[in-house]
C-alpha positions in Angstrom: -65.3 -104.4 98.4 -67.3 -101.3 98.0 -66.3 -100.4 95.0 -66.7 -103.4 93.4 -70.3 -104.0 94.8 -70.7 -101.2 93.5 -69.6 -101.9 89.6 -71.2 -104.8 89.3 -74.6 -103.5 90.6 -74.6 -100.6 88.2 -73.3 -102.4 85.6 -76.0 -105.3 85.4 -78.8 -103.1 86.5 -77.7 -101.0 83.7 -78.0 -103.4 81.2 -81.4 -105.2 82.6 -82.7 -101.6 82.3 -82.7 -101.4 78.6 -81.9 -105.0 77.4 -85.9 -105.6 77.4 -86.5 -101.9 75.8 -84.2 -103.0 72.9 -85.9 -106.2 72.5 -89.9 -104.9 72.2 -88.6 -101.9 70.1 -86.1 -102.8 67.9 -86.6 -106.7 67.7 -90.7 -106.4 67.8 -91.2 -108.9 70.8 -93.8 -108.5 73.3 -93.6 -106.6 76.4 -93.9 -110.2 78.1 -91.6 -112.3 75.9 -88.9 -109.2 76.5 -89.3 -109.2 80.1 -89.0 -113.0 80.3 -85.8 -112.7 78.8 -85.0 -111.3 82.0 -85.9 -114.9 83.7 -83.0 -116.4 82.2 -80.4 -114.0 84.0 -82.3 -114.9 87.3 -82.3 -118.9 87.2 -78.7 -118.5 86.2 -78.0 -116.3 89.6 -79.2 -119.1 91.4 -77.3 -121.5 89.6 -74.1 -119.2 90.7 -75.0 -119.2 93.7 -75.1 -122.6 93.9 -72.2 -123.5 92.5 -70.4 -120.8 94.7 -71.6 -122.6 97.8 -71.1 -125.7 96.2 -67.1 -124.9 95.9 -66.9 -123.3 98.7 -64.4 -125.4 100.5 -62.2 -125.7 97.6 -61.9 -121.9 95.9 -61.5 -119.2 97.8 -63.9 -116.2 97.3 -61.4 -113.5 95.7 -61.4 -116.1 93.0 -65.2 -116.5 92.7 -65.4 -113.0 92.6 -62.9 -112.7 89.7 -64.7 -115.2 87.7 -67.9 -113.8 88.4 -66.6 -110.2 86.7 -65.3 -111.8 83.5 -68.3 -113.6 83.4 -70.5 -110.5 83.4 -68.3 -108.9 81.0 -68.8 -111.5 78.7 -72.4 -111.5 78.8 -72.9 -107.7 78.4 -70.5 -107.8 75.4 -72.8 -110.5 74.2 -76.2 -108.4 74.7 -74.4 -105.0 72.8 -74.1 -107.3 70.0 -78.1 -107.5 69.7 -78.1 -103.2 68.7 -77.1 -104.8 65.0 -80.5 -106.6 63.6 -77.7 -109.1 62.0 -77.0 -110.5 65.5 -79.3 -113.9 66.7 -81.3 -113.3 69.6 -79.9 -116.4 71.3 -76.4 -114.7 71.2 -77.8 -111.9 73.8 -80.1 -115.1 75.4 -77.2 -117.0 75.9 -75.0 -113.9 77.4 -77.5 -112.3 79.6 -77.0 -116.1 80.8 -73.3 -115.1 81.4 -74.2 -111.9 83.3 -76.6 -113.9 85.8 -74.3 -116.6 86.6 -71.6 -114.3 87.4 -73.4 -112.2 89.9 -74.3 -115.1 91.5 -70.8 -115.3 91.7 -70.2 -112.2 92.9 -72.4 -111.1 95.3 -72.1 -113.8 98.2 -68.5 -113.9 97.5 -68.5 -110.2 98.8 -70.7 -110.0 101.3 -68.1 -113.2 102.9 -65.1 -111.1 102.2 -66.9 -108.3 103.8 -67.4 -110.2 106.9 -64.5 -112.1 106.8 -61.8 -108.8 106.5 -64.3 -106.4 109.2 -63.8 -106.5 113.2 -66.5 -107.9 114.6 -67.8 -105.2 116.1 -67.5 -103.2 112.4 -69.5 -106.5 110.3 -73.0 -105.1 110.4 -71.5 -101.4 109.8 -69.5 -102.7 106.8 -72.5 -104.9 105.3 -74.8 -102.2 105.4 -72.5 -99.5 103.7 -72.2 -102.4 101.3 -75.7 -102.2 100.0 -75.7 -98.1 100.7 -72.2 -98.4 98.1 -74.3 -100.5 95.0 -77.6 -98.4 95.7 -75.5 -95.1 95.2 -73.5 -96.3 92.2 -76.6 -98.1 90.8 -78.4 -94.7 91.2 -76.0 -92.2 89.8 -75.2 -94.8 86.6 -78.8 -94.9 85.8 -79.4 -91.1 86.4 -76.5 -90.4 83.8 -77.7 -93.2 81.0 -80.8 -92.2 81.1 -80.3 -88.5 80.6 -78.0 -90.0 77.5 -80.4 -92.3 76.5 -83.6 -89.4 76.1 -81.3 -86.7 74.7 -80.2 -89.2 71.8 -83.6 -91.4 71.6 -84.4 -90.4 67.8 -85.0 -92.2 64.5 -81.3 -91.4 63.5 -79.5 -91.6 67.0 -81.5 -94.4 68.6 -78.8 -97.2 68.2 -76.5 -94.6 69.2 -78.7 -94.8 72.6 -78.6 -98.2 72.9 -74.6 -98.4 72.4 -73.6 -96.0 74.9 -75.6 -97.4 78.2 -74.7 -101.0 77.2 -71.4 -99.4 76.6 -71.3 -98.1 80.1 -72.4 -101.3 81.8 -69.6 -102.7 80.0 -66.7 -100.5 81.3 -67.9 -100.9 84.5 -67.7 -105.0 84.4 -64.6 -104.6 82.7 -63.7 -102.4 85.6 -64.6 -105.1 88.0 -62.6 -107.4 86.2 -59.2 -105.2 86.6 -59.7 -104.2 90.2 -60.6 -108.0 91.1 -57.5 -109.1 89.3 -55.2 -107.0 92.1 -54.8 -109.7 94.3 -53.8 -108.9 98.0 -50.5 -110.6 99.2 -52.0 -110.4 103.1 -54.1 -113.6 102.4 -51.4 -115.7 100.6 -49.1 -114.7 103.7 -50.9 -116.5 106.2 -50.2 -119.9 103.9 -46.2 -119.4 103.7 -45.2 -116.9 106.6 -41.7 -117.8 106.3 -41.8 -117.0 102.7 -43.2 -113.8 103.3 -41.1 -112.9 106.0 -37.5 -113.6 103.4 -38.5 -112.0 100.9 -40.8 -108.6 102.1 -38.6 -108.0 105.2 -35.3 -109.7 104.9 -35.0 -108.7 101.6 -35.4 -104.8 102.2 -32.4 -105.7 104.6 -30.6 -107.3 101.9 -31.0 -104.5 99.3 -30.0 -102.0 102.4 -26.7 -103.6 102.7 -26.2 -103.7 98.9 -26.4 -100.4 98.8 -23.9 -99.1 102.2 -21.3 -101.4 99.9 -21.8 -100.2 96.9 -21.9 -96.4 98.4 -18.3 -97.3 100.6 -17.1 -98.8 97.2 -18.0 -95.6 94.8 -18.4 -93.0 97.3 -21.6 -91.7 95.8 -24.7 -91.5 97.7 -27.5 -93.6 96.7 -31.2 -93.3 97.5 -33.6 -96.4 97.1 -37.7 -95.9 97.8 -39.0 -98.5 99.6 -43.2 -99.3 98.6 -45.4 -98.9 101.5 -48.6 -100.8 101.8 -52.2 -99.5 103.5 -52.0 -103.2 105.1 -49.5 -101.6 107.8 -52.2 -99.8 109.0 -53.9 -102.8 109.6 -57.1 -101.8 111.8 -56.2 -98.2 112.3 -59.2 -96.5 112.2 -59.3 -93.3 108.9 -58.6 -91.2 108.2 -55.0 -92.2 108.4 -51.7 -90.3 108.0 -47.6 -90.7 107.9 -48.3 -90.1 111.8 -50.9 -93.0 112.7 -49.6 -95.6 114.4 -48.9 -99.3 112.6 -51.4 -102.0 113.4 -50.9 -104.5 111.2 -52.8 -108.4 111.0 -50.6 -110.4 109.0 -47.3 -111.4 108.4 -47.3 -109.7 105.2 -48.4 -106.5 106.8 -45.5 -107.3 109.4 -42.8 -108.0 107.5 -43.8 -104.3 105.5 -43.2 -102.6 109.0 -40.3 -104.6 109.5 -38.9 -103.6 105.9 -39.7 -99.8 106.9 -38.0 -100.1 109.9 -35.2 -101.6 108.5 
């Protein structure tokens, strides 16, 4: 959750940063018309926000949050376009658009997830490093394109500028597209337990007798490596080691112990 809150933040604020710079300086609007630009992204939050209340009984938040990341993707791919004069303004318009609607997305989708996967007595500690997470990321993204920015804001390099902090922003959405495309088998075990169980647990068994016949057959030793999960651990506190103790809170998480058992 923290690293995600994290991408996101640093990758819209770094785009917001120098979307309106581009607009005054190499499009000739007006401080205020470029800066109203900026309006478009907000009303779109809301409308995200919305809709991610709206839904909320019907899509569960990992999801939102996925959308949310492609949707920001999209729309700072749309507003790196606008560094060529050939591109239409409304194509940037339309995608800052994009980026607003999918943090609105995003960010009450985390702050649930947050609450929703913390202790109760860890919720407020694990909300507030949440913000502390996207202030630092925020912070040390902006430090680094801005340095970038004034070492190659010139007559012959300034596009150059331009490309490489949009560019940023937009390895960091796509970032938060990948790492919200890992989906967690813990949730989707608490829908078919059963399931889980046969295949995570009973099937480590399974494999374990496949291999003592096929060892008593050939007379070779075999090895097999049997994946371990950080859901095992379950509400161990960190730092955590081969030696802490299993504590797992779902039956995807217990049928991992059972399989390492086994």
């Amino acid at each position: 959750m923290f690293i995600m809150r994290g991408l996101v933040g640093a990758a819209f604020a770094g785009a917001e940063i120098y979307l309106p710079l581009l607009l005054s300086r190499e499009r000739d609007f007006s401080p205020a018309m470029a800066g109203s630009i900026l309006t478009i992204g907000g009303v779109t939050w809301f409308a995200g926000s919305w809709m991610r209340k709206r839904f909320d009984d019907r899509v569960e938040p990992a999801r939102f949050v996925r959308i949310g990341a492609m949707s920001l993707c999209i729309g700072i791919a749309s507003v790196i376009l606008l560094v060529w004069q050939s591109t239409p303004v409304l194509v940037g318009v339309i995608g800052w658009g994009f980026s607003g609607f999918g943090m609105g997305l995003i960010y009450s989708s985390l702050s649930l997830l947050t609450l929703q996967l913390s202790a109760p007595a860890e919720q407020g500690k694990n909300s507030s490093s949440l913000q502390v997470a996207e202030a630092l990321v925020v912070a040390v993204v902006l430090a680094l394109t801005g340095t970038a920015f004034a070492t190659l804001d010139d007559h012959s390099r300034e596009l150059v500028g331009y490309l490489v902090c949009f560019g940023v922003s937009w390895v960091l959405a796509f970032m938060a597209v990948v790492l919200s495309s890992v989906r967690k088998f813990s949730r989707v075990s608490f829908d078919q337990p059963e399931y889980t169980a046969d295949v995570v647990a009973t099937g480590v068994l399974r494999l374990l007798e496949a291999v003592r016949d096929t060892i008593q057959d050939s007379g070779k030793p075999m090895r097999i490596y049997q994946a371990g999960s950080s859901e095992m651990f379950g509400a161990a506190k960190p730092p955590q080691s081969e030696a802490t103790p299993f504590h797992p809170r779902s039956p995807y998480a217990v049928s991992k112990v059972a399989g390492h058992w086994y």
